[in-house]
Each structure stands twice: as structure tokens, then as C-alpha cells.
N, C-alpha and C positions, 0 to 999 in steps of 0.2 A: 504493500500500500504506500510505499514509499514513492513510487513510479503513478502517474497519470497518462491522459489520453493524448490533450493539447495541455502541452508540458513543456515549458507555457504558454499561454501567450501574452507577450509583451508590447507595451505603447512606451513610443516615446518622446519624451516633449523638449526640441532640442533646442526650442528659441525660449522657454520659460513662458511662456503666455499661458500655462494652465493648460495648453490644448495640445494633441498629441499632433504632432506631424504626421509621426509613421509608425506601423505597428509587423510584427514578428509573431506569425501562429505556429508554432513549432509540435507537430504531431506525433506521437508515438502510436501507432496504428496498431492494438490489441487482438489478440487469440479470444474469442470467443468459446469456451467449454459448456456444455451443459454436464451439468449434476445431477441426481438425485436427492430431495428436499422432502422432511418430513413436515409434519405439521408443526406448528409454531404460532406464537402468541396473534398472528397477523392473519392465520387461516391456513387452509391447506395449498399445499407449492408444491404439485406434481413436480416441477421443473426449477432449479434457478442455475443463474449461470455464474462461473468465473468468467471476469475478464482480466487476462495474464497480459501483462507489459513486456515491449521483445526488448528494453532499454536500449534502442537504436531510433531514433529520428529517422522519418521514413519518404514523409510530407512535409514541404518548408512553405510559408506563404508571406510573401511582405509586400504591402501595400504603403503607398506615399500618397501625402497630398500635397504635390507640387506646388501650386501655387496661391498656398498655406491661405486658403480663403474661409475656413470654418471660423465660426465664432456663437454665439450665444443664438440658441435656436437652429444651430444648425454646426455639434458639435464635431461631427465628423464628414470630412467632404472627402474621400480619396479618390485620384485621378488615374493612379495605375496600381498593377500587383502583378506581381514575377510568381510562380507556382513552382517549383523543385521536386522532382519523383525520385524516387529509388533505394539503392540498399541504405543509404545516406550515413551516417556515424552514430558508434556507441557512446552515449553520455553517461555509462553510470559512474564517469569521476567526479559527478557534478555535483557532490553532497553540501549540504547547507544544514549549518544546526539551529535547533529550535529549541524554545523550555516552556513555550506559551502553548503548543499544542496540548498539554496532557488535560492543563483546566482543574477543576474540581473533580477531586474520584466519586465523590458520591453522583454526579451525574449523568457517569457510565450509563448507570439502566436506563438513563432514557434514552440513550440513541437503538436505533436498528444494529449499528456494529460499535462496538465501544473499540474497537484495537484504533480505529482515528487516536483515540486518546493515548493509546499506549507510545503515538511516535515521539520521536525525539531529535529525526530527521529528514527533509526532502530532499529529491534525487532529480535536479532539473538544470537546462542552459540560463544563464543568466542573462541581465541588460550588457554585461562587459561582453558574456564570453559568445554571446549565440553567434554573431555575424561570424567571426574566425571560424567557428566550428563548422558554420555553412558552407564558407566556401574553400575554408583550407584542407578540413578535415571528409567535408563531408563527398560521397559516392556518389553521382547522380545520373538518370538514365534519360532524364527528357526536361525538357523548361519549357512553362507559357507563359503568355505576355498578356494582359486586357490592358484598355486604355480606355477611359471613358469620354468620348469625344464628346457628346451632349454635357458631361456636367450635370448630369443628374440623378448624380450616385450620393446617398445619404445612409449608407450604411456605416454600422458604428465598428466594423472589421476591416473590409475592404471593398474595391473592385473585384465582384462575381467573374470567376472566369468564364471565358467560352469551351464550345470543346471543338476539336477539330472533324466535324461532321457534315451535313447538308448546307449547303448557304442558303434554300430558302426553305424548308420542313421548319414550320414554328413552334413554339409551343412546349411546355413541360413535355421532357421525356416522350418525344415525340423524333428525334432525331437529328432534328436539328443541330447548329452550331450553340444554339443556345438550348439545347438539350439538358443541362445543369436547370433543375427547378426554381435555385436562387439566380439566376442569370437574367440581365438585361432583356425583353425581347427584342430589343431591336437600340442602338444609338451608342454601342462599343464595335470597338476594334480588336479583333484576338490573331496574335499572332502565334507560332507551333514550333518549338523544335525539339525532333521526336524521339532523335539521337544523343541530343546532349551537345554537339559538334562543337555549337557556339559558348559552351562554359556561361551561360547567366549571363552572359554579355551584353550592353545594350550601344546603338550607333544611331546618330539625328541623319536622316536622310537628307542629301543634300539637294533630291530631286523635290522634295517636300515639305522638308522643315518638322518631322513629325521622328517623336522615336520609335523606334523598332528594334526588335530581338534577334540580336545576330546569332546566325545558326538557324532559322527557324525556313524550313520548306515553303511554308507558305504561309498565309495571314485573310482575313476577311474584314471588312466596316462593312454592318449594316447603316444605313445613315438614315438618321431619324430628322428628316428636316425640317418638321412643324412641331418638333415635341409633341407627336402624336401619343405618343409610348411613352412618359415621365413614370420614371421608374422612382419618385420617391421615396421610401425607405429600402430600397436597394429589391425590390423587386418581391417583395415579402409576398409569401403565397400563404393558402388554407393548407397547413397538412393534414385535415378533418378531410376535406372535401377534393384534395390534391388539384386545385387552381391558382393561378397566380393573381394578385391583386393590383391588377396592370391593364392597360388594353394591349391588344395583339395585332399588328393591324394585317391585312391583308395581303398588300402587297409594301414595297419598300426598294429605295436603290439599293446596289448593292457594289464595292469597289475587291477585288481579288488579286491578291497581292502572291508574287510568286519569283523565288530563286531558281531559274531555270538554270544556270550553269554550276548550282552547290557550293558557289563559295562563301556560304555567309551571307552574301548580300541579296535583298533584290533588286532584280533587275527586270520583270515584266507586270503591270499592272492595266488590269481590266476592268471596263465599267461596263454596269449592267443601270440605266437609268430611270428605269420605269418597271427595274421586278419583273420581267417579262421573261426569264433563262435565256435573252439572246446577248451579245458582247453587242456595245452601243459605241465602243471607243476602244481603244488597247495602246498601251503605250509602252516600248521595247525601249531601253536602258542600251543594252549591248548591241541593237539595229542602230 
């Protein structure tokens, strides 16, 4: 119990205003066991489960709000987030002592598990240590990029990524690129790289002025150009009803960005204008 799930995640407020610029969700991605459970004060438990910690980082996510515009009413504004996959690093050096978890012994019986009380220390990356460990230490097999072109990301974590799938299937778990049920339906930019090639790397285009994920195959904006789709509190769905609290709109441009020769960069970009699947423009870098 020393070990957690998002362990941790950290905000950080590097200009003092109270506000976090940028925030670090560091994941340890758990074994799920089922057990046998007898009856107990709470009812009978055909089933409960362990959940066993691999003490390896497996999942990275860090999100920025560049152009540090959050303030009162509108605490968190983040304009990108970087995602890290893979074997990633063991943190169990990461011990921190504690004396304030154990509390009052007499109030063991009221919790569900009283061993919470018996710790005496956590096993997590720190504000100093996490970023070194990311990138120095850690294994990675793929990185994605989101960028919230519209500016109407209000989630208190991050930029929802995309995933590399349909560029027009909409909709929760529907296939699309916005297949992720917390994701934009429409008015980011996600870029893919599946290999890792590019190391988290990030380069401003110079054909464009926008940044992008070096390494990454290819990339999509859907473009929201009436704020049809305001995704205000980052796209919050019913998990009762499994809908999103958004409109979805129909059709949408859409621009497809693509490294045809694998070195890192792109260099071919296609517009689709009117959501139609036909190429309305195409514009070759290396032509």
C-alpha cells in the first residue's frame, strides 16, 4: 500500500501566482486479481479484488498552459500535453517518510482497511525528481502530442489526447480520432509517434508557426471554426448514460499532416474543407 495508481500527480506553479502552469500525471498501471471474499460487516463479497502495483511508471502525461492565461474562474486553461507509453522506469527508490499517516489508533475500526494507518512511508517521483526520471531514466515505446487550437480546454489535468484512428468517425468510442471518451470532439490537433523515433521531442514549424512532435508519422486538426463544439470543462461526458456533454457536429474541416520521407519532420499537408473525404488543397514540403 505503499505504491499507488497515479503516483503522483503533480502541478506546478513556476511563476508563484497560486496557479499551476503545468502539471505531471505519472501512472503506475496495476495487476488487477480477483479473490475470494467472505462475508463481512458490509455484506456479502462473492468477489473483491487486489490491485498489485508493478512499481514501474508505465504512463507519463504532462500538460502546459503556455500562454499562462488561467486565472480566477477559470483555474486551469492547458494548451498542450505530451503522453509517454511503455516499459518506462522503476521508482521504488523513491521512498518519503511520514509520522502523520498512522493518526489516532483508536480510529483504526472505522476505516474499511486500517493498514492506511499502519504506514510510515510513500513510494513515489517527486516535484524535483519526476522530469529526470522521465526522460533520463525512463523506456518509452510511442509519444503523443494534443494541442488545443480553439482554447477551449478547461480541464483541471490536461489537454484530452487524441488517438491515432479515423479522421472523420465521431463520437465516444466510436473510432474515431477522438475515440478517447474524454477527448475534444472536434477543435484539437493530435499528432502520433508510434515508434518513439523522435525521443518527446518537440520542433515550431517553420512552414506554420505551430509546434509539433518530432518523430511522429502523422498528425490531424479537426478545426472547429464557429466554436460549434466548446468543449468547456474538457469534454466531461455521463458515465451513467456513456454521452458526452458537448455537441458533435456533423461534418467539420479537417487539415492531415504527414512525414512522408520518416525523418522526423513533416513535410506533406492536406486539407479536407468542407468534411467531404475528398483533398480540397495539398501542400508538398519536399515538391
Amino acid at each position: 500500500m505503499r505504491y499507488s495508481w497515479e503516483n503522483p500527480f503533480i502541478f506546478f506553479d513556476t511563476d508563484n501566482d497560486n496557479m499551476s502552469e503545468w502539471t505531471i500525471r505519472l501512472v503506475d498501471t496495476p495487476h488487477f486479481r480477483q479473490k475470494d471474499k467472505a462475508d463481512n460487516e458490509f455484506g456479502k463479497l462473492d468477489k473483491e479484488i487486489d490491485v498489485i502495483s508493478t512499481k514501474k511508471i508505465d504512463d507519463v502525461r504532462i500538460s502546459w498552459d503556455l500562454d499562462n492565461d488561467n486565472g480566477q474562474g477559470n483555474e486551469f486553461d492547458f494548451d498542450m500535453s505530451l503522453r509517454l507509453n511503455g516499459p518506462g522506469f522503476d521508482y521504488s527508490d523513491q521512498v518519503h517518510k511520514y509520522k502523520s499517516l498512522r493518526g489516532l489508533s483508536e480510529a483504526n475500526t472505522l476505516l474499511y482497511d486500517s493498514r492506511w494507518r499502519q504506514l510510515n512511508e510513500l513510494i513515489y517521483p517527486d516535484h524535483k525528481t519526476a522530469w529526470n526520471m522521465i526522460f533520463k531514466k525512463g523506456q518509452w515505446s510511442e509519444c503523443r502530442m494534443i494541442f488545443d487550437e480553439d482554447d477551449d480546454c478547461n480541464r483541471w489535468e490536461r489537454v484530452e489526447f487524441y488517438d491515432p484512428r479515423d479522421l472523420y468517425l465521431i463520437g465516444r468510442n466510436k473510432g474515431g480520432i477522438d475515440h478517447n471518451a474524454q477527448a475534444d470532439a472536434m477543435g484539437d490537433r493530435g499528432e502520433w509517434d508510434a515508434d518513439f523515433s523522435g525521443n518527446g521531442q518537440l520542433y515550431i514549424g517553420r512552414f506554420d508557426g505551430r509546434i509539433h512532435l518530432y518523430g511522429a508519422e502523422w498528425g490531424a486538426w479537426r478545426i472547429d471554426q464557429t466554436s460549434f463544439s466548446f468543449q468547456g470543462f474538457g469534454g466531461i461526458y455521463d458515465r451513467w448514460k456513456g454521452s458526452r456533454l458537448q455537441p458533435e457536429p456533423g461534418s467539420f474541416a479537417i487539415v492531415k499532416y504527414t512525414d512522408s520521407d520518416n525523418n522526423g519532420f513533416i513535410d506533406l499537408i492536406e486539407y479536407d474543407l468542407n468534411g467531404d473525404k475528398e483533398t480540397d488543397d495539398r501542400v508538398s514540403l519536399k515538391e
